[in-house]
Backbone bond lengths (Angstrom), bond angles and torsions (degrees), N, CA, C in turn:
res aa  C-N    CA-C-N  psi(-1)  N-CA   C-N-CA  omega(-1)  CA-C   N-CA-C  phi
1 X - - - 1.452 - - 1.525 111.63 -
2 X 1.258 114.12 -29.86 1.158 107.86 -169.83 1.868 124.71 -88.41
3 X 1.595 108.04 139.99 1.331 108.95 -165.11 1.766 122.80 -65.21
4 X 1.024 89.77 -14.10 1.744 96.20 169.03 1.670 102.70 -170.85
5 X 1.527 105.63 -179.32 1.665 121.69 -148.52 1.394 115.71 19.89
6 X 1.593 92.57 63.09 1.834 102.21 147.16 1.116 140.72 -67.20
7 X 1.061 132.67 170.31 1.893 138.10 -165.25 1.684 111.30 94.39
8 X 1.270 89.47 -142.31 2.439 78.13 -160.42 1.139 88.96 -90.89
9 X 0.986 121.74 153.92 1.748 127.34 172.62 1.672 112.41 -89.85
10 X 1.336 120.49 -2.08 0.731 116.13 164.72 1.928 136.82 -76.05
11 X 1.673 77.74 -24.16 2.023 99.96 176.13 2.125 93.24 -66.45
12 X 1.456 117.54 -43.93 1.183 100.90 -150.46 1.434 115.10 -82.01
13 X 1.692 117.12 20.90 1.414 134.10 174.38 1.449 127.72 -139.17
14 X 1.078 117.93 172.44 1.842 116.42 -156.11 1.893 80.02 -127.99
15 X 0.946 134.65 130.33 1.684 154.14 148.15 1.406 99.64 -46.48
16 X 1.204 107.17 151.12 1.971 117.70 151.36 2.000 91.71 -168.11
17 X 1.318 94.31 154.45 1.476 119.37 170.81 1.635 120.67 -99.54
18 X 0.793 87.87 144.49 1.664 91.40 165.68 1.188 127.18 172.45
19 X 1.580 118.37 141.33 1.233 133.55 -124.31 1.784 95.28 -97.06
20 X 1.049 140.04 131.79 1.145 144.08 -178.24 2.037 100.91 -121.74
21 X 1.726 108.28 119.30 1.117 112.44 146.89 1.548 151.11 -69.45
22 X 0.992 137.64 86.81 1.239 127.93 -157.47 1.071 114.03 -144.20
23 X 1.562 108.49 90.25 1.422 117.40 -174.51 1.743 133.84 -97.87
24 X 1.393 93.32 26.16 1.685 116.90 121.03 1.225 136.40 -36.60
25 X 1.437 115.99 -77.89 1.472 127.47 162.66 1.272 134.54 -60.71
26 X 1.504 112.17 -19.54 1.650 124.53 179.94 1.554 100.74 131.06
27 X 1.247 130.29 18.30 1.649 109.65 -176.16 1.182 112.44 135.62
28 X 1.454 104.06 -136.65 1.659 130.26 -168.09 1.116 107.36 -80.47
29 X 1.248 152.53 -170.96 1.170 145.56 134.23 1.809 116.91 -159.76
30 X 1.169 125.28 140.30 1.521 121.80 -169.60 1.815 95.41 -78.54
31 X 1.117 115.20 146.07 1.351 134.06 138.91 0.903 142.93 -159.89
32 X 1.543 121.26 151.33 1.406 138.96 -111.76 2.063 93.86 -101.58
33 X 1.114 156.70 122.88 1.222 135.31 154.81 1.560 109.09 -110.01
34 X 1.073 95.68 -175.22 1.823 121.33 -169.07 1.441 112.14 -134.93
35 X 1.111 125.92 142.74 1.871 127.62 176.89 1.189 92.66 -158.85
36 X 1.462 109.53 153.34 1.367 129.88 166.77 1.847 115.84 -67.10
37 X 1.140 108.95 162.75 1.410 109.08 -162.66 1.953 95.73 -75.11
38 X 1.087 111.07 -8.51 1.852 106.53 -171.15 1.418 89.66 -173.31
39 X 1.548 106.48 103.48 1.716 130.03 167.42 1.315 100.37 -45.85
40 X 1.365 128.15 176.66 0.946 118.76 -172.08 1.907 79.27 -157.68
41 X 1.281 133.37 170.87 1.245 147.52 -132.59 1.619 127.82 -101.38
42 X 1.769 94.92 -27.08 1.361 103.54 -163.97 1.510 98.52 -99.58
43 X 1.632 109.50 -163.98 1.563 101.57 -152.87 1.578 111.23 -80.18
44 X 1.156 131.57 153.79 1.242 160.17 -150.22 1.947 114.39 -55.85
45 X 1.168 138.78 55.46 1.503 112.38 177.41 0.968 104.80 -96.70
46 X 1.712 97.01 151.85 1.513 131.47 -173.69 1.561 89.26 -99.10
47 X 1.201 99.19 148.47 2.115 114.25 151.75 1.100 138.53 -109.11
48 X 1.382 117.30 98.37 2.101 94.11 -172.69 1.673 106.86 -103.55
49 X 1.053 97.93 140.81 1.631 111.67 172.60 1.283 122.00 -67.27
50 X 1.288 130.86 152.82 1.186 142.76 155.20 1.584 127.69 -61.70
51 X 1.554 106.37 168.79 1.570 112.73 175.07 1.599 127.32 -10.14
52 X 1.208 145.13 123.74 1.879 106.86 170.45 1.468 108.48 88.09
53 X 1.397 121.79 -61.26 1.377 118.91 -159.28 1.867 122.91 -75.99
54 X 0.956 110.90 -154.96 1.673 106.32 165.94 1.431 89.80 -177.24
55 X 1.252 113.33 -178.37 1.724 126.30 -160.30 1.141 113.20 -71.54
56 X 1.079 135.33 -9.43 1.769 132.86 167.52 1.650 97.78 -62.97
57 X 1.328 130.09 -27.46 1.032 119.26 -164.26 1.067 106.36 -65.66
58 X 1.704 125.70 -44.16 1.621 129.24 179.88 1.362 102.83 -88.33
59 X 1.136 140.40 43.34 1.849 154.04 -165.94 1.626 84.95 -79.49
60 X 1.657 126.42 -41.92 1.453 119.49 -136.78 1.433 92.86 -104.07
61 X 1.827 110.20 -2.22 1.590 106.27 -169.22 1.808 86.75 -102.70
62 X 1.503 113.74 -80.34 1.505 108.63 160.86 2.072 110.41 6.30
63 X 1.269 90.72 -76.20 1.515 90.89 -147.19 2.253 92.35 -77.35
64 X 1.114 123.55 -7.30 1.260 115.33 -178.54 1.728 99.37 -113.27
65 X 1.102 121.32 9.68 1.355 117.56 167.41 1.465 113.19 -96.34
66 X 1.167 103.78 -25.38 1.900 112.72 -157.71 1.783 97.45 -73.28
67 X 1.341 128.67 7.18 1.181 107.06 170.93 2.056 107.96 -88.04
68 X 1.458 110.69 -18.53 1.496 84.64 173.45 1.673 92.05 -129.00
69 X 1.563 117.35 33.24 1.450 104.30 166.92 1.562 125.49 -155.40
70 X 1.036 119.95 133.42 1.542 104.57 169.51 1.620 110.81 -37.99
71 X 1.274 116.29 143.50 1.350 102.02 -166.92 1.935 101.53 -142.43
72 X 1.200 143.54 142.68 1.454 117.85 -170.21 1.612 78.54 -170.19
73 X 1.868 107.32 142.92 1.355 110.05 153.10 1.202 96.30 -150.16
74 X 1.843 106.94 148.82 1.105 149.45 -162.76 1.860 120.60 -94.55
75 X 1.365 125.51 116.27 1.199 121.66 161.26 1.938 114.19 -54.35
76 X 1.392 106.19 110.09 1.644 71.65 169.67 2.025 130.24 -92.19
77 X 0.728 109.98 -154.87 1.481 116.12 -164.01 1.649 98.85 -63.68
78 X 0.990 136.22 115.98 1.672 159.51 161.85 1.711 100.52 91.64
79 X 1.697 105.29 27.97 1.445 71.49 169.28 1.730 97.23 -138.55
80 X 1.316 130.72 176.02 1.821 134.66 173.80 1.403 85.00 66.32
81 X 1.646 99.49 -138.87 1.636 102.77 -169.86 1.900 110.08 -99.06
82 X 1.117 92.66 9.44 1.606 93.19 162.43 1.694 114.89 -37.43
83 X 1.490 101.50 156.50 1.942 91.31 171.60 1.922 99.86 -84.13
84 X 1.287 119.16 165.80 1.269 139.26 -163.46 1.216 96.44 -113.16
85 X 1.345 153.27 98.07 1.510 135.00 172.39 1.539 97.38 -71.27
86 X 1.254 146.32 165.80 1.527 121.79 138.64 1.230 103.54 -100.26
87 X 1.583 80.94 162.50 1.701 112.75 -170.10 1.654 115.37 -73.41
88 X 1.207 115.80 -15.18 1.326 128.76 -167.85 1.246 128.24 -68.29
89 X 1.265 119.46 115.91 1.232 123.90 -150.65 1.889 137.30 68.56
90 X 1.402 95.50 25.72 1.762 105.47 159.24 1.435 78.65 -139.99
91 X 1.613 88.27 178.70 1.293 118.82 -155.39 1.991 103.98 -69.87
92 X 1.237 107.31 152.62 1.355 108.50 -160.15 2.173 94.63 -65.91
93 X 1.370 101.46 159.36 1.414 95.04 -175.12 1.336 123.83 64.35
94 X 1.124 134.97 13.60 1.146 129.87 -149.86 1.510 92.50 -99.47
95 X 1.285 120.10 -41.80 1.836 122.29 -162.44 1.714 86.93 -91.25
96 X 1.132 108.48 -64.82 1.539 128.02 -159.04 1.382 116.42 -78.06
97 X 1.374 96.57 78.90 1.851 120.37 -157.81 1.421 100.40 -137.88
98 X 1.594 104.62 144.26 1.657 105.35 157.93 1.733 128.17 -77.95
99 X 1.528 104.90 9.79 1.010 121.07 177.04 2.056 111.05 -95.98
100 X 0.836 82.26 -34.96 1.859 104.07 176.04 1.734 97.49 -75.84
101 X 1.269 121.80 -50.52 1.505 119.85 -163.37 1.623 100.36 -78.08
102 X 1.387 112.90 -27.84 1.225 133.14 -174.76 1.734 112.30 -45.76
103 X 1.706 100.73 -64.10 1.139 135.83 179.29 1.418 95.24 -65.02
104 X 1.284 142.67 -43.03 1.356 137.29 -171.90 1.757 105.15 -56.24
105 X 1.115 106.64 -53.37 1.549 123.52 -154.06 1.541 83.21 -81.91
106 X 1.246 145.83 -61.09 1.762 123.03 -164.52 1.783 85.40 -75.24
107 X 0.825 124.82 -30.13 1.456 108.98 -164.13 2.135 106.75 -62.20
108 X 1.499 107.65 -39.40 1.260 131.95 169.51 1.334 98.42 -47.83
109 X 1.395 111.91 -78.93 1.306 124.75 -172.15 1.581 120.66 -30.71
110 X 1.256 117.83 -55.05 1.412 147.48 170.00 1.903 104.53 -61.47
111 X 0.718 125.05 -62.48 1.395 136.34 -173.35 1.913 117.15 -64.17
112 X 1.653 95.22 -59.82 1.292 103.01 -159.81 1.499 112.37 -93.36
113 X 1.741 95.64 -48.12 1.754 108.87 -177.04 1.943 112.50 -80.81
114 X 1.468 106.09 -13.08 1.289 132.69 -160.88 1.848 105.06 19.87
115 X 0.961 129.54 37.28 2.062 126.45 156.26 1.918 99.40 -131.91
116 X 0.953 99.93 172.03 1.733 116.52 171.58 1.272 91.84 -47.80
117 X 1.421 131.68 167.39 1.411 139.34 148.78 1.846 113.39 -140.62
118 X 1.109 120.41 151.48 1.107 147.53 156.19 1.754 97.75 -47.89
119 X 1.450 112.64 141.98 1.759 110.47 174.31 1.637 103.85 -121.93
120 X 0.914 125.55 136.42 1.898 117.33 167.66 1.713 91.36 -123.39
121 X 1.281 98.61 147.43 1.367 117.90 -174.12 1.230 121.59 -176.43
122 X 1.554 98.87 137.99 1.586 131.52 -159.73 1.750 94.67 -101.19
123 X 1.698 108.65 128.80 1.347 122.60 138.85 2.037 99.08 57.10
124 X 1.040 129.49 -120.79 1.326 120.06 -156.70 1.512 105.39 -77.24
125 X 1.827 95.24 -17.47 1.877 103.20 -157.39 1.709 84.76 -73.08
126 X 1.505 136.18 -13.03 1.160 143.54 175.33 1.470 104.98 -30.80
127 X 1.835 106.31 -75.36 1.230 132.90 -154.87 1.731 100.29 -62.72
128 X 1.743 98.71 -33.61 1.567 89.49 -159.12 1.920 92.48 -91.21
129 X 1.026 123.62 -21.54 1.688 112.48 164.61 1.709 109.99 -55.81
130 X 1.669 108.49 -39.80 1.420 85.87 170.21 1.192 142.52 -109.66
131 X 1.962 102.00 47.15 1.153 131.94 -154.10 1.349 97.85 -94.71
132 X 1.798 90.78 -63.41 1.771 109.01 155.39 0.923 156.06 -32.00
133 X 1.549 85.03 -43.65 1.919 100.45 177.74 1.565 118.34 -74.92
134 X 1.704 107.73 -36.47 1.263 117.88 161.89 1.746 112.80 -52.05
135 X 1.068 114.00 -47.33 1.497 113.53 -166.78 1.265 108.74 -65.60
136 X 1.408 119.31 -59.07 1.285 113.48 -169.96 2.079 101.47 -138.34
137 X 1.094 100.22 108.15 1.519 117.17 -161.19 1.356 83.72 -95.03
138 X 1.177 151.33 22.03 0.955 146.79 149.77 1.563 145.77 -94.97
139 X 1.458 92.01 -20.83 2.133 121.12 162.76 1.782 92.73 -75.96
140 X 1.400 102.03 -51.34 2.000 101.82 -144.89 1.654 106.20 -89.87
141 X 1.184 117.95 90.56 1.607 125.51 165.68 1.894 115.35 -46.29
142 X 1.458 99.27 -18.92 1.899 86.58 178.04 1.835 95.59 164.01
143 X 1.101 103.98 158.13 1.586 94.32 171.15 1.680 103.61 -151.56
144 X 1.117 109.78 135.34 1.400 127.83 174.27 1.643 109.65 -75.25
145 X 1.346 129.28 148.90 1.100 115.11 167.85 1.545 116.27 -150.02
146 X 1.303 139.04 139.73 1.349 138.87 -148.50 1.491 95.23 -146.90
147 X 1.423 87.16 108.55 1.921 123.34 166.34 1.661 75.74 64.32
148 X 1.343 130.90 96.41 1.318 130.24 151.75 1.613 102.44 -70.65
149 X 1.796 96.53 140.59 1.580 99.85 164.26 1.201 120.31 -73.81
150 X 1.626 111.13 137.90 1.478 110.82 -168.40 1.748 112.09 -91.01
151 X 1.385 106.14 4.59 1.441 102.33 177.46 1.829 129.56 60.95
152 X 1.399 78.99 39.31 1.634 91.16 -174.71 1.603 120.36 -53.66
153 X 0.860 103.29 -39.90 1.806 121.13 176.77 1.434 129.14 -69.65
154 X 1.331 103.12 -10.09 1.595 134.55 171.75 1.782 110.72 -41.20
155 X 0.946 100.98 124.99 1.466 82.14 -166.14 1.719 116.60 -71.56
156 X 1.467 99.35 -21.15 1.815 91.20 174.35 1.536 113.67 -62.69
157 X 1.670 122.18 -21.56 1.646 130.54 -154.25 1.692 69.31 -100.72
158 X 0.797 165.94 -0.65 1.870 148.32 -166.35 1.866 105.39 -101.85
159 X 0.840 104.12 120.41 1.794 105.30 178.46 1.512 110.24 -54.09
160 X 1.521 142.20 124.54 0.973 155.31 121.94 1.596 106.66 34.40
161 X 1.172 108.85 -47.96 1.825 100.62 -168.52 1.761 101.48 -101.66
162 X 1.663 101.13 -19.27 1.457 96.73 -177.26 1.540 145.15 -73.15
163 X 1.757 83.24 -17.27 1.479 125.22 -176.50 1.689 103.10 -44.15
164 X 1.149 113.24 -75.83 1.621 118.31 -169.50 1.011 124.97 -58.24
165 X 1.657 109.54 -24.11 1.986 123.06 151.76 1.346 112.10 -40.54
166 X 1.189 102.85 -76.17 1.456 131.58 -159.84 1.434 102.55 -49.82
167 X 2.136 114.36 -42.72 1.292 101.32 -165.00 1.645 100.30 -77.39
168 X 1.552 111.64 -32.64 1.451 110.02 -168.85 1.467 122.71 -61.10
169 X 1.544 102.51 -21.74 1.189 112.69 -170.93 2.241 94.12 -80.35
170 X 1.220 101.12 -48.49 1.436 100.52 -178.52 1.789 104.84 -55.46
171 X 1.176 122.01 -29.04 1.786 116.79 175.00 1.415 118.96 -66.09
172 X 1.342 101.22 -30.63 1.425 107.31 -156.98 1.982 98.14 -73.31
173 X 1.921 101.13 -40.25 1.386 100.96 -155.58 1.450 77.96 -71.35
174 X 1.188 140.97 -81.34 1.669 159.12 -166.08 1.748 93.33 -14.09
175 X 0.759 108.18 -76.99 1.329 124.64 178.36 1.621 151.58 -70.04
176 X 1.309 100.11 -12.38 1.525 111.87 151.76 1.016 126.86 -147.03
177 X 1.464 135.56 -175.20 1.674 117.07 -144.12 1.816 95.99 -91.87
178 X 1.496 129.62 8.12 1.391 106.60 148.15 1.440 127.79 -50.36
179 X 1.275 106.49 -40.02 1.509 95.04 178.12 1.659 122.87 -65.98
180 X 0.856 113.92 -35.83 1.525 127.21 170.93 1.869 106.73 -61.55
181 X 1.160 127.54 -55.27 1.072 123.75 -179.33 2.003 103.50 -60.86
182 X 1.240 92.03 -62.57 1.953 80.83 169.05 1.393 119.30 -30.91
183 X 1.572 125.44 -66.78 1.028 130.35 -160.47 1.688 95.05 -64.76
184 X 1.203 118.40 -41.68 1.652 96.16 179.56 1.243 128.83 -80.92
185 X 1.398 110.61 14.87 1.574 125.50 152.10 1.304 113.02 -57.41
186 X 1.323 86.91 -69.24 1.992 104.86 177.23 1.440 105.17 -37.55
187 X 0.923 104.17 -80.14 1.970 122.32 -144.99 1.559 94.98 -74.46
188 X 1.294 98.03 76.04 2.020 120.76 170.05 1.024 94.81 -143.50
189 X 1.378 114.89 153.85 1.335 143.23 165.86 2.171 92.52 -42.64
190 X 1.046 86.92 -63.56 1.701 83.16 -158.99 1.534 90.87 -76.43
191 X 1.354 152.49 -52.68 1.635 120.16 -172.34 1.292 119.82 -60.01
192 X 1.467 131.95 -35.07 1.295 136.06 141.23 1.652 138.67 -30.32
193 X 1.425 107.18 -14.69 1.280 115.86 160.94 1.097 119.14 -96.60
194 X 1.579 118.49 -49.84 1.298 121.97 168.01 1.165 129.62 -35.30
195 X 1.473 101.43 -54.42 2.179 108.61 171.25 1.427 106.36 -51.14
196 X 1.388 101.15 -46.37 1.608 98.63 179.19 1.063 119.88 -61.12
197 X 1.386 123.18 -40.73 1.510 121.42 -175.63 1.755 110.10 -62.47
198 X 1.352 87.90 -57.45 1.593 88.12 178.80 1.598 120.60 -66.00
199 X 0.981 139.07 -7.96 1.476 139.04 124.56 1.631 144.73 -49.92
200 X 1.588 96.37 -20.76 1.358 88.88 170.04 1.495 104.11 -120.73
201 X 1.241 108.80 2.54 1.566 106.85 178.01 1.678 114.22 81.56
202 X 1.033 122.68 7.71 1.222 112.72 -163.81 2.006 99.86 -158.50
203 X 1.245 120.08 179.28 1.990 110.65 176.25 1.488 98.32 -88.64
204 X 0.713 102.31 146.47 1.719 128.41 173.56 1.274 103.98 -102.55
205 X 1.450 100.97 144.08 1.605 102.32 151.43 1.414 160.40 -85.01
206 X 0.850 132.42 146.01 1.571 129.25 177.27 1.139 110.36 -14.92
207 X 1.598 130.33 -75.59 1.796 139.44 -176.48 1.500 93.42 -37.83
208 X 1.320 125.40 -58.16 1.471 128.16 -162.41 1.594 103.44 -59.11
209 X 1.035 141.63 -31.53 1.353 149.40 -159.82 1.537 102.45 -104.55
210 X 0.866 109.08 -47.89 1.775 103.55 169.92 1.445 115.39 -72.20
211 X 1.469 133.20 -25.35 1.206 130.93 157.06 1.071 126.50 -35.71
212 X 1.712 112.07 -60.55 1.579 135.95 177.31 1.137 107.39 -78.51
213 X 1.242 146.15 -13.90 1.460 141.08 -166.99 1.714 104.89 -109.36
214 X 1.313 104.49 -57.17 2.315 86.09 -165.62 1.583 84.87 -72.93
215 X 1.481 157.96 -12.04 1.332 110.89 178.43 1.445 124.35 -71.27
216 X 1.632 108.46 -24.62 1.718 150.07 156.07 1.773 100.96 -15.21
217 X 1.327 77.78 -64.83 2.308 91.56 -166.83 1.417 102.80 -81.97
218 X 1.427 132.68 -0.63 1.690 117.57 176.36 1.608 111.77 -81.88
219 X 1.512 112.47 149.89 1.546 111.32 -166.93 1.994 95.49 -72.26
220 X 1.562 77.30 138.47 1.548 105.99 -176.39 1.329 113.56 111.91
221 X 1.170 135.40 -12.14 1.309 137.90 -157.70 1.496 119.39 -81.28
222 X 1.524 87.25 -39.06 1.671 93.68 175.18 1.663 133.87 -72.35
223 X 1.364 95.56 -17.83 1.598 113.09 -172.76 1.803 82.15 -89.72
224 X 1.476 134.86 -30.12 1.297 103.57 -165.61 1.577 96.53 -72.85
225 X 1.025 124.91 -51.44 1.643 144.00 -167.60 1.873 107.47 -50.71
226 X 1.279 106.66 -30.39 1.341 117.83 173.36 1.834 115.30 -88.32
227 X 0.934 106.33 -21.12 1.569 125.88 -169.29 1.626 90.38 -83.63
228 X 1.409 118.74 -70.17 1.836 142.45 -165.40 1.768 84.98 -49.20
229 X 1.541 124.93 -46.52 1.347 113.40 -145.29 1.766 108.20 -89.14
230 X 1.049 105.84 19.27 1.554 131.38 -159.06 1.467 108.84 -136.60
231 X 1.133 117.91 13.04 1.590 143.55 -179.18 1.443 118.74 -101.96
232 X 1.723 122.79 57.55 1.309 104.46 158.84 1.403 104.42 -144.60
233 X 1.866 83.32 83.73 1.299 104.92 142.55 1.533 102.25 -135.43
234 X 1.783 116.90 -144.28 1.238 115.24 -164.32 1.765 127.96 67.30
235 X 1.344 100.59 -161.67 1.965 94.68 -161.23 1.439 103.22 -78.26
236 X 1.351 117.87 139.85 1.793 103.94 159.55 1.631 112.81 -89.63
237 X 1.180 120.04 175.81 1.812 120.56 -156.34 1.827 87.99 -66.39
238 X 1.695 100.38 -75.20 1.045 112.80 -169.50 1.377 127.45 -27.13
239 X 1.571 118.90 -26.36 1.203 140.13 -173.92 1.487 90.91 -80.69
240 X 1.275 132.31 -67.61 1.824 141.52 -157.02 1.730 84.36 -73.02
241 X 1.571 140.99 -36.83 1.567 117.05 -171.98 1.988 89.60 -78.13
242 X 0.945 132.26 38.84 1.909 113.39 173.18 1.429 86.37 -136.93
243 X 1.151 113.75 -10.49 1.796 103.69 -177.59 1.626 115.21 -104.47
244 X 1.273 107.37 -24.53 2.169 104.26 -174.05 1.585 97.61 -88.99
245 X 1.276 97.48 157.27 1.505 118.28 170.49 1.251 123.61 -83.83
246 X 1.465 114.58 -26.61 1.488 119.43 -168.22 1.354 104.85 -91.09
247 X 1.305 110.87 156.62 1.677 106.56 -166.13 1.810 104.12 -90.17
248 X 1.242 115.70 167.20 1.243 117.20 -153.97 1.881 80.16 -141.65
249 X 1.497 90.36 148.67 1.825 111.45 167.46 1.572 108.15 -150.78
250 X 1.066 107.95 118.66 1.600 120.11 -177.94 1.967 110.91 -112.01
251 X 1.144 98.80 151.99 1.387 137.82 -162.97 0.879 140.52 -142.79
252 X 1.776 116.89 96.98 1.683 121.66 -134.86 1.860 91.95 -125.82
253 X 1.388 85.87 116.95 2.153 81.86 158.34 1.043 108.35 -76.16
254 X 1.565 115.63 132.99 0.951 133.96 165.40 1.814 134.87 -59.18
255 X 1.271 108.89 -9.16 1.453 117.30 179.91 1.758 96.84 -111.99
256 X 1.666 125.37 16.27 1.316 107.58 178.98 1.507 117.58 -59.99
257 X 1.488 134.99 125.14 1.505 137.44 150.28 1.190 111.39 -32.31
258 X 1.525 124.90 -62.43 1.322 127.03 -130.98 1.798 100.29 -115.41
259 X 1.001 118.48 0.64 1.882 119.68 165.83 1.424 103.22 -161.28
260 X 1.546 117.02 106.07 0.831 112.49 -151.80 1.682 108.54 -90.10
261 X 1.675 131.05 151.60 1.011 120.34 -154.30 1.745 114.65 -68.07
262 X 1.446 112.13 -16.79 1.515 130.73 -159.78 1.745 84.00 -73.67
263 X 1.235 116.97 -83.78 1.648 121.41 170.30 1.331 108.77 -16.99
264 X 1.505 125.50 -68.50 1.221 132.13 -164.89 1.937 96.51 -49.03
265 X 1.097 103.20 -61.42 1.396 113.95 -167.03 1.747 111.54 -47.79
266 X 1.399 99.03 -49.71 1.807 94.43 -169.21 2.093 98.45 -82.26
267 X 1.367 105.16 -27.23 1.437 108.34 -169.22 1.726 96.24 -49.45
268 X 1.511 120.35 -77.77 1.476 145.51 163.46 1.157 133.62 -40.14
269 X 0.976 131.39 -79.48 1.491 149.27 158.34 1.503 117.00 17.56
270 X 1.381 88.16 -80.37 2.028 84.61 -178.22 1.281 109.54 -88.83
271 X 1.267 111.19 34.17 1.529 113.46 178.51 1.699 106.29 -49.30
272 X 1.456 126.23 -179.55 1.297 103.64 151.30 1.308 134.09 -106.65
273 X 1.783 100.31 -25.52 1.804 105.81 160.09 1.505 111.16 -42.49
274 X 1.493 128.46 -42.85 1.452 128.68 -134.96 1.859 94.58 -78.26
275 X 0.903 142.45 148.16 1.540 142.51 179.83 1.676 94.82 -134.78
276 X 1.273 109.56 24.52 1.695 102.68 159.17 1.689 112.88 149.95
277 X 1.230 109.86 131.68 1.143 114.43 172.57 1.673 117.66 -123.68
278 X 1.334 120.27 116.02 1.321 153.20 -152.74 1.692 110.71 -92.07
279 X 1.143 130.93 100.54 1.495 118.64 144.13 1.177 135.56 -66.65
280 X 1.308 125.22 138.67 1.589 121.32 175.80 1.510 106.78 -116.04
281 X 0.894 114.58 70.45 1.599 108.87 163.18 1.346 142.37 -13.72
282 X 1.343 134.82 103.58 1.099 130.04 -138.72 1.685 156.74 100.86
283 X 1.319 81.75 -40.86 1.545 116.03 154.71 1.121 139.10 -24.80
284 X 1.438 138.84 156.38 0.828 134.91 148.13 1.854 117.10 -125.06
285 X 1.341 117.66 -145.28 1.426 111.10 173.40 1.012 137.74 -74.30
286 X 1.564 102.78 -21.73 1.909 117.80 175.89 1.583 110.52 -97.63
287 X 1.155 124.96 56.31 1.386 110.37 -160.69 1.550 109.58 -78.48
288 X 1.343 111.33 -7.89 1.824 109.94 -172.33 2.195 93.33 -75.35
289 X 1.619 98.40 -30.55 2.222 85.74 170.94 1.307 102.19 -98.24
290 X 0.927 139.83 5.00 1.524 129.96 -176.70 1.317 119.27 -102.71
291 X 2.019 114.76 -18.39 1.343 109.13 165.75 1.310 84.68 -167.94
292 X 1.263 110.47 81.10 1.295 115.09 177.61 1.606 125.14 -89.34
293 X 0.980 96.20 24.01 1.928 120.74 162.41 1.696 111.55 -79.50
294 X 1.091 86.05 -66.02 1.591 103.37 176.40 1.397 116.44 -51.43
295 X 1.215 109.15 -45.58 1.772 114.88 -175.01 1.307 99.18 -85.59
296 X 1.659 136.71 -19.36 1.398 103.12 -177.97 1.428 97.03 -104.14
297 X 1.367 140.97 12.43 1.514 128.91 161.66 1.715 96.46 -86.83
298 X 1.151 122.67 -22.31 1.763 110.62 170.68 1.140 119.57 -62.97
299 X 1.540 115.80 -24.60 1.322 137.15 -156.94 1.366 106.78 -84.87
300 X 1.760 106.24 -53.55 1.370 116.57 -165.93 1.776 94.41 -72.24
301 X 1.040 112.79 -43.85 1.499 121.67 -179.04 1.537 116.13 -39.89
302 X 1.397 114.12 -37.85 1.576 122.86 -162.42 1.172 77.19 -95.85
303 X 1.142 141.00 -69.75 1.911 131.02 -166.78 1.981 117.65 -37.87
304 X 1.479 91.92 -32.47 1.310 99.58 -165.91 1.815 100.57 -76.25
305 X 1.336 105.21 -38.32 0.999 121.96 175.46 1.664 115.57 -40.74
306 X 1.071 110.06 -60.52 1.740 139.27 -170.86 1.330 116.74 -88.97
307 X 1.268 117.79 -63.23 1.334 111.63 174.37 1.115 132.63 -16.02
């Protein structure tokens, strides 16, 4: 699908681990990072992924940014090769928070990239870049964000009568083996394309589907995915763009299914952090793998801007 740096996305990055404390969640925890094969000089962005995904997904931004930047993206906590705590048995939401992912990314920041960094972020990784920026406005110089999730399921955005659906329906999957049988609908080669397809509007490829899929089938995976889908509570965006200091520029495909760009536009827009909101024509929700040319000259553009 994607309009340039094709092949596996896995060739166009180098792995590293590293151990994150956070005894919040229970401890230690492994996670998984990504770097370009030769950093490159200028200032520092991080990438966080969206829903489902893990850092191969931004493999094509990583590895096409690193000529004027340090460039690094992060598995976060239960998802790629990150460790999985399960959720089972504490309180629902408790690990699998934008407050937890929050803490991941300055904690990264501080630890791994050790200067401020620039954030780009896809879809939920939206909320949790401006999870960060709120927390500690002092790591995050600015963050880009592409098709932010609009948090529809939130329980303040849910109508009054819909609420007790929505939650019963979230108990039922969490909690008995419907949810498990769903998810092994999904997590096939072919329902895994489909989401994809119908997200980017267009066929995807194979590499892209195996990215998102074997981290899917490793034990723990399902309780995170069942845990995340039972998540509306926590910050909404609109709330985190009136609270950070650093200025923010977002970047919406225009063919997204699943947040639609009209919402995106009046939700965001006249924010006052935001200094621009971008259509990409064509698009769909992943636009940093789907034309990841385009998104990293937006990218380099907003850095140049700020820096």
């Amino acid at each position: 699908a994607s309009r340039t740096l094709g092949g596996r996305r896995g060739e166009l990055v180098v792995d590293g681990s590293w151990t994150w404390n956070d005894p919040a969640t229970g401890g230690e925890h492994r996670v998984r990072y990504v770097t370009p094969h030769e950093q490159g000089r200028g200032p520092p962005v991080v990438s966080i992924h969206g829903f489902g995904a893990n850092s191969l997904h931004m493999a094509r931004n990583v590895a096409g940014l690193s000529a004027d930047h340090r460039a690094y993206a992060f598995d976060k906590l239960g998802y790629g090769g990150s460790s999985k705590p399960s959720p089972r048995g504490r309180e629902v939401n408790s690990i699998y928070n934008f407050d937890t992912w929050g803490r991941q990314t300055t904690s990264f920041i501080e630890e791994v990239v050790r200067e401020p960094a620039f954030l780009l972020c896809n879809s939920i990784g939206g909320v949790t870049g401006l999870s960060a920026a709120a927390a500690r406005p002092d790591l995050v110089r600015g963050v880009v964000v592409l098709n932010m999730s609009l948090r529809m399921l939130h329980v303040s955005k849910q109508p009054r009568w819909q609420r007790p659906l929505v939650s019963a329906l979230q108990y039922t999957l969490r909690e008995t083996n419907v949810g498990k049988a769903f998810f092994s609908q999904v997590a096939t080669p072919q329902g895994v394309s489909n989401a994809l397809s119908q997200a980017y509007g267009e066929r995807v490829d194979d590499d892209l589907v195996d990215v998102i899929l074997k981290p899917g089938l490793e034990e723990g995976a399902v309780s995170v995915f069942l845990d995340f889908i039972s998540y509306s509570g926590g910050p909404l965006p609109e709330d985190l763009l009136d609270q950070v200091k650093c200025p923010v520029r977002i970047g919406w495909g225009t063919e997204d299914p699943w947040e639609p760009v009209e919402l995106g536009r009046q939700a965001f827009a006249s924010r006052p952090t935001v200094d621009g909101f971008v259509e990409f024509p064509g698009l769909g929700h992943c636009p940093q793998d789907q034309d990841p040319e385009t998104v990293n000259s937006f990218v380099r553009e907003f850095v140049r801007d700020h820096a």
